[in-house]
C-alpha positions in Angstrom: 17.8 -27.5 11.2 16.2 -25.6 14.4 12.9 -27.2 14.3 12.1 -24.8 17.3 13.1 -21.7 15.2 10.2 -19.0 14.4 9.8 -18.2 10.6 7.7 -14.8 10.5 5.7 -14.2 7.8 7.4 -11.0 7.0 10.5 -9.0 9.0 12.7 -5.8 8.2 16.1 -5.9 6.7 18.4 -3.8 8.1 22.1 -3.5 7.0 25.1 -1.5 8.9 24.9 0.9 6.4 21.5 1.6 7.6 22.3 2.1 11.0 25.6 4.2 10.4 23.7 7.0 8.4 20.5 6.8 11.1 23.5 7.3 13.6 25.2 9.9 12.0 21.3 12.0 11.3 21.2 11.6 15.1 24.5 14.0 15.4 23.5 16.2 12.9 21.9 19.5 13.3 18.4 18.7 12.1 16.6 15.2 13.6 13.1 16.6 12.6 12.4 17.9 9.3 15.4 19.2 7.8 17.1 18.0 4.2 17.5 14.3 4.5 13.8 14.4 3.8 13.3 16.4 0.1 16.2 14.0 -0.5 14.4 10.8 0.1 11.4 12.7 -1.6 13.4 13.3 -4.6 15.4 10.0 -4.9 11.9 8.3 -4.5 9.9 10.1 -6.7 13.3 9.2 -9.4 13.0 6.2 -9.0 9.4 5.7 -8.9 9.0 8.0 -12.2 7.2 10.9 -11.0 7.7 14.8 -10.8 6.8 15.3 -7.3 7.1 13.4 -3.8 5.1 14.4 -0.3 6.8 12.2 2.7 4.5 12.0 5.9 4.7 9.8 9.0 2.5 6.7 7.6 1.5 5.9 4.1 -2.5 6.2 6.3 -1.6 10.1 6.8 -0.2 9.9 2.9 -3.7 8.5 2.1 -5.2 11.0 3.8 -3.4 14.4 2.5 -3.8 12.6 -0.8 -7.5 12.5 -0.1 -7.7 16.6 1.0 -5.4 17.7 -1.5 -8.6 16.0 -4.0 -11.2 18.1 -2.1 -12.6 14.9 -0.4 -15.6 16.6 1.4 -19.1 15.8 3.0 -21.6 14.0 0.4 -19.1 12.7 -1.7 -18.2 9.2 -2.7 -14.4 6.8 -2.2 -14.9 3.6 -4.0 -11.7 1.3 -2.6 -11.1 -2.5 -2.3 -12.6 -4.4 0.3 -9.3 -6.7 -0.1 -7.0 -4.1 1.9 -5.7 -2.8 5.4 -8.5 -0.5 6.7 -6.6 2.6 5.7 -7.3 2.4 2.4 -11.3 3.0 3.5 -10.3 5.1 6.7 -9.1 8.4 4.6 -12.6 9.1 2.6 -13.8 8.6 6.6 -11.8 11.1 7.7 -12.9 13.8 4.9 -16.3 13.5 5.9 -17.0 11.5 3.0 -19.5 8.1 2.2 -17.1 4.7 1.9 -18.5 2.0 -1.0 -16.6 -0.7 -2.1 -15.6 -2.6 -5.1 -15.1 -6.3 -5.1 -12.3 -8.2 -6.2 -11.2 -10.0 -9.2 -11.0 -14.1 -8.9 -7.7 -14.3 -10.2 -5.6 -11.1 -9.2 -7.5 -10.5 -5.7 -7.4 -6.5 -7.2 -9.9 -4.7 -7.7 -12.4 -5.9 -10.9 -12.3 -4.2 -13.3 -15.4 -5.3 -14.9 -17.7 -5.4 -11.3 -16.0 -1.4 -11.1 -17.7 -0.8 -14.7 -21.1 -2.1 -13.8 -21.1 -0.2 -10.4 -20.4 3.0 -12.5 -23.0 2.2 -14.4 -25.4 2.0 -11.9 -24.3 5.1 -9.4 -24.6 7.5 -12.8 -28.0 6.2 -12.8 -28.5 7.4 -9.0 -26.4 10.3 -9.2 -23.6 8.6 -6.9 -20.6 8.6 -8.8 -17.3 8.5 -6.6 -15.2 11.4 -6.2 -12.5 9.4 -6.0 -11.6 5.0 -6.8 -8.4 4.0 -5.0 -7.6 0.6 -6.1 -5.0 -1.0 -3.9 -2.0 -3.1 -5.5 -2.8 -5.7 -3.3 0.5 -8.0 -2.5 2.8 -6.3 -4.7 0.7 -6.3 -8.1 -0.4 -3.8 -9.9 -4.0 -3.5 -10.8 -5.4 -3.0 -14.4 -4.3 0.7 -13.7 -5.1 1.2 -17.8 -9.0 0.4 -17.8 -9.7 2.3 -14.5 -7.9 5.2 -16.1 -10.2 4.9 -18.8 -13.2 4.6 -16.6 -12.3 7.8 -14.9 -12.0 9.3 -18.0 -15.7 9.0 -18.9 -17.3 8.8 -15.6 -15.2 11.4 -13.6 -13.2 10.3 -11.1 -9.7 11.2 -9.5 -7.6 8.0 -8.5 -5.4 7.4 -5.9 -3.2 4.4 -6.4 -2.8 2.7 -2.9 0.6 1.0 -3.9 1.5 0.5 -0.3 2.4 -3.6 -1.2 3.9 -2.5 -4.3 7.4 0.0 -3.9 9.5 -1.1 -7.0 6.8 -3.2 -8.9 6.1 -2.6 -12.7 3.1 -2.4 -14.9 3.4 -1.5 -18.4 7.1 -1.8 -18.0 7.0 1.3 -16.2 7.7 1.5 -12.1 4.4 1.9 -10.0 4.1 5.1 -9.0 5.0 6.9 -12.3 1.0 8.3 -12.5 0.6 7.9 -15.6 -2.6 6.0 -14.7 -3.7 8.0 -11.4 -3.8 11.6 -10.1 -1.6 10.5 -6.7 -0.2 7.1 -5.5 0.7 6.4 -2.3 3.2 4.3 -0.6 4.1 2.6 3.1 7.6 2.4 4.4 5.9 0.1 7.4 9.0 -2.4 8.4 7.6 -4.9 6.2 7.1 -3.2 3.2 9.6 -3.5 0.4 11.5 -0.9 2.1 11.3 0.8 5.9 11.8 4.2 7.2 10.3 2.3 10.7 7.1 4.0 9.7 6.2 6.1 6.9 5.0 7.2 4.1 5.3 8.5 0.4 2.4 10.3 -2.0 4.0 10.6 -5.4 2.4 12.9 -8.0 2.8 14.5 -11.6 1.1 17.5 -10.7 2.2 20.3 -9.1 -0.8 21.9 -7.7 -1.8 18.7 -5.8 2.1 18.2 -4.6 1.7 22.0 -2.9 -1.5 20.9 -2.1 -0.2 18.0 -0.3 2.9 19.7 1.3 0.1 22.0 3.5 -1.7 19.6 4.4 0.8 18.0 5.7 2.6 20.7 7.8 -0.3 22.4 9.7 -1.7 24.1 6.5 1.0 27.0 7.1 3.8 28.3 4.3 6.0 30.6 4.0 5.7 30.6 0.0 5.5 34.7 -0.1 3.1 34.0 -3.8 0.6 32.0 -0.8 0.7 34.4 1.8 -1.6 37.2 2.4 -0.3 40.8 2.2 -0.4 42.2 6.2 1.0 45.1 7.5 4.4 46.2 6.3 5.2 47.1 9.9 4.9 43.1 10.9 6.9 40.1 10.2 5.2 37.7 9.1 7.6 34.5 7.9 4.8 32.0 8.2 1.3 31.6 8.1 -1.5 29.0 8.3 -3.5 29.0 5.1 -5.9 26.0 5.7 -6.7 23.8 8.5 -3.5 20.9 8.0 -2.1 18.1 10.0 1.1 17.6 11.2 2.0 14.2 9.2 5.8 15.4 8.7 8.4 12.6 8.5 11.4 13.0 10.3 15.4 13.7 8.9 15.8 10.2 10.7 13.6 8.1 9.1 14.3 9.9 5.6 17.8 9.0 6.5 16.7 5.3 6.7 14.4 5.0 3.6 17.3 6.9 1.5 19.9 3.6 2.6 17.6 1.6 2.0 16.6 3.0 -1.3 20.0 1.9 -2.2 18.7 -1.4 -2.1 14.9 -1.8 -3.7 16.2 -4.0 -6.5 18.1 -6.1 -4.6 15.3 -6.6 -2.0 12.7 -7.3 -5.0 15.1 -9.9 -6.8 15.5 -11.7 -3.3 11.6 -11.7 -3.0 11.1 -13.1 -6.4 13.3 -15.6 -6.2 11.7 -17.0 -2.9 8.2 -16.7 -5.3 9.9 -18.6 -7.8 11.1 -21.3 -5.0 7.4 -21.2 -4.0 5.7 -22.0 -7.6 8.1 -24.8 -8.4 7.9 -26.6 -5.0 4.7 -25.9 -3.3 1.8 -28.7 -3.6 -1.1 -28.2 -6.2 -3.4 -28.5 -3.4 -2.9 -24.8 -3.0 -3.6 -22.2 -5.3 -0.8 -19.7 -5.6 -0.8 -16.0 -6.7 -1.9 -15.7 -10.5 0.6 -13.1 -12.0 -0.6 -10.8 -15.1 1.4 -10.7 -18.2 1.6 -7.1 -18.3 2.9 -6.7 -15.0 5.7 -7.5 -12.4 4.8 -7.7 -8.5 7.0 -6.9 -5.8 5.9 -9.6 -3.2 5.2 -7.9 -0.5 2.9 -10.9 0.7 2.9 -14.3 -0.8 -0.9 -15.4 -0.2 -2.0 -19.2 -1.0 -5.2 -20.1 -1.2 -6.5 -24.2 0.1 -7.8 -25.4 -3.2 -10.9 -27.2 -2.1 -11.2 -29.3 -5.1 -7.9 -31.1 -4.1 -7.2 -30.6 -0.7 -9.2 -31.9 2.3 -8.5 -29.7 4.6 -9.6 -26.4 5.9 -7.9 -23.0 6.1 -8.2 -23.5 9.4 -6.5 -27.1 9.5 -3.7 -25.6 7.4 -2.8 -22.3 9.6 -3.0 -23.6 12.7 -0.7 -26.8 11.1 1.9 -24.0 10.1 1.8 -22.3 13.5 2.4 -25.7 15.3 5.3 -26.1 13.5 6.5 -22.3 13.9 5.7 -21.2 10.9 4.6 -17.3 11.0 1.0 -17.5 9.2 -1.3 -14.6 8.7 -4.1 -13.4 7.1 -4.1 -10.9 4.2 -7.1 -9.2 4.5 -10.4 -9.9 6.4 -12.9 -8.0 4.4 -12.6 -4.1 5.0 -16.7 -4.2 4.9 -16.8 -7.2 7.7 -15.3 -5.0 10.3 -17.4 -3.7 13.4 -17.0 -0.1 12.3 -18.4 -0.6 8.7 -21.1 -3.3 9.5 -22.2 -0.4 11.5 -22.7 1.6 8.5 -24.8 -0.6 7.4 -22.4 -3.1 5.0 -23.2 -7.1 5.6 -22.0 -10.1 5.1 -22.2 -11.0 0.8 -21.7 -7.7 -0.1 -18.3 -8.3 -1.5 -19.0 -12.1 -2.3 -15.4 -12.7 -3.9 -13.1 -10.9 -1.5 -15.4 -12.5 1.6 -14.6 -16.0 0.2 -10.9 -15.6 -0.6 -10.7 -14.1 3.1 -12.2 -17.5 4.0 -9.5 -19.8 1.9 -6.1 -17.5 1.7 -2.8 -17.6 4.2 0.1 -15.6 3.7 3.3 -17.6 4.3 6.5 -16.1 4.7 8.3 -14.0 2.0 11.4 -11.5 3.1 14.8 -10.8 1.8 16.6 -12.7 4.5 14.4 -15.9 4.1 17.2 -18.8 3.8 17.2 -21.2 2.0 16.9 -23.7 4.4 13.7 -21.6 6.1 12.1 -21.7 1.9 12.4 -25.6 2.1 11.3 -25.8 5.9 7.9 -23.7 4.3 7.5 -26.5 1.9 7.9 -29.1 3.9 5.6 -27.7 6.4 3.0 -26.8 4.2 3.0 -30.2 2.6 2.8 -32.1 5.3 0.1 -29.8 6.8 -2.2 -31.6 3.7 -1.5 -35.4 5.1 
């Protein structure tokens, strides 16, 4: 064993086949936008279960258009997950709009159900129900995508499923990103998601309205739908125009090119990832607590976070990451409190406003969890990670 070897927490996987067809997009005609991209939006949305599919350049621009394409505006509300990259906050920012969030179950690290209910409760009181709720599958597992459905349904929400963690996971025994519980869910092609395009994203949808929607916001607001355009003067060609102020948050042929190879190969990346998860709940110390999985769902493991179970163990998070970088073991931390950061204390959140996710900030490391983890790196984890408890 190469003692001196770094394990990262997380890499890409990239196959010769994935190089060959990024090679051969670069000789093509188009590099850009050209076909390669409806065809990764329509193998994706396939596979996914969903009508429609809206590529952009990150699954944060994704979040965004999803955002607009909902009317986001000044004075309203986004409700998201203080357990999350800051994106998931950023896009009701970047409408204009006022950012709340909801605190996290103890078990799942999702987005409670029940604290979700009783802050509806309270806003209809106030008159400051959200607009939109994004719950975020954090790691790979689907939230209780049913009972916020349900919510929205009586207190009048739109939802935008932030599956970015969660390409290829199931709830319901149905794939995330079917909608059947949300208007729009987006995903991240990031090189350490489930699968890459180097970066990118995917908004999936049922509807067609918001899938047009999304398309011009996407692509400078312009189209060169004829039923869209305005009638101008015969005399004039007009083959485009700009209907609405847009963004240009296009994908390129070669990344399309990318996420379509590696499409080929979700099931076999998620099998690979729950297999090292399995590796992980037999051989891992009880000291830690390790990630409760719901009945009615199937994550993707994207992250594997463990938590220091103070009851047993005697050490600190702390102690334990700083053991596991020692001994070149690629720790991080999955998330510090969206609400915690500069920005946001600046709008006037504080430390204990999301109790839960603040203390699971405090006690959770991800360790490392990738298709190309050996076998021989999964034991060197466990071995690390128990000795980091002596």
């Amino acid at each position: 064993m190469n003692n001196n070897k770094i394990i990262p927490y997380s890499t890409q996987t990239i196959s010769d086949e994935d190089v060959d067809i990024v090679i051969e997009t670069l000789k093509s005609t188009f590099i850009t936008q050209g076909p390669k991209v409806p065809e990764f939006e329509n193998k994706f949305a396939v596979y996914s279960g969903a009508k429609f599919g809206v590529a952009s350049n990150s699954a944060t621009s994704s979040l965004h258009v999803a955002c607009m394409a909902l009317d986001l505006n000044k004075g309203d509300w986004l409700w998201t997950s203080p357990n999350s990259f800051v994106a998931s906050a950023n896009c009701g920012i970047y409408c204009g709009a006022k950012v709340d969030f909801v605190d996290i179950d103890s078990k799942t690290y999702n987005m409670s159900v029940n604290i979700l209910e009783q802050k509806l409760i309270e806003a209809s009181k106030k008159n400051k129900l959200p607009k939109i709720v994004i719950p975020v599958h954090y790691a790979g597992q689907s939230c209780e995508m049913k009972k916020i459905y349900e919510l929205s349904k009586v207190y009048g929400f739109k939802i935008i499923e932030d599956a970015s963690h969660a390409a290829g996971a199931d709830y319901m025994e149905k794939k995330i990103g079917c909608c059947d519980y949300s208007d729009i869910t987006v995903f991240s092609f990031h090189p350490i998601k489930i699968i890459t395009t180097i970066e990118g994203g995917m908004a999936l949808t049922n509807d067609d309205k918001l899938y047009k929607k999304m398309i011009s916001h996407r692509s400078h607001g312009i189209t060169s739908d004829k039923n869209l355009m305005q009638k101008r003067n015969d005399n004039e060609i007009w083959n485009y125009q700009q209907i609405i102020l847009g963004h240009n948050y296009r994908m390129t042929d070669v990344q399309a090119a990318l996420g379509i190879s590696q499409l080929n190969r979700i099931d076999k990346f998620i099998s690979l990832r729950r297999d090292i998860a399995e590796f992980y709940f037999k051989n891992l110390p009880s000291d830690y607590i390790l990630p409760y999985q719901m009945k009615n769902a199937k994550s993707s493991f994207h992250l594997f976070p463990i938590r220091v179970n103070y009851k047993k163990c005697q050490k600190t998070q702390k102690d334990i990451f700083e053991y596991l970088v020692k001994n070149n073991i690629g720790a991080n931390l999955h998330y510090i409190p969206i609400h915690r950061q500069p920005f946001y204390e600046k709008l006037g959140f504080k430390s204990g406003y999301c109790p839960e996710a603040e203390k699971y900030h405090r006690e959770t490391i991800s360790i490392p969890i990738y298709p190309d983890l050996t076998k021989q790196d999964q034991d060197k984890v466990v071995s690390v990670l128990t000795k980091a408890l002596i």
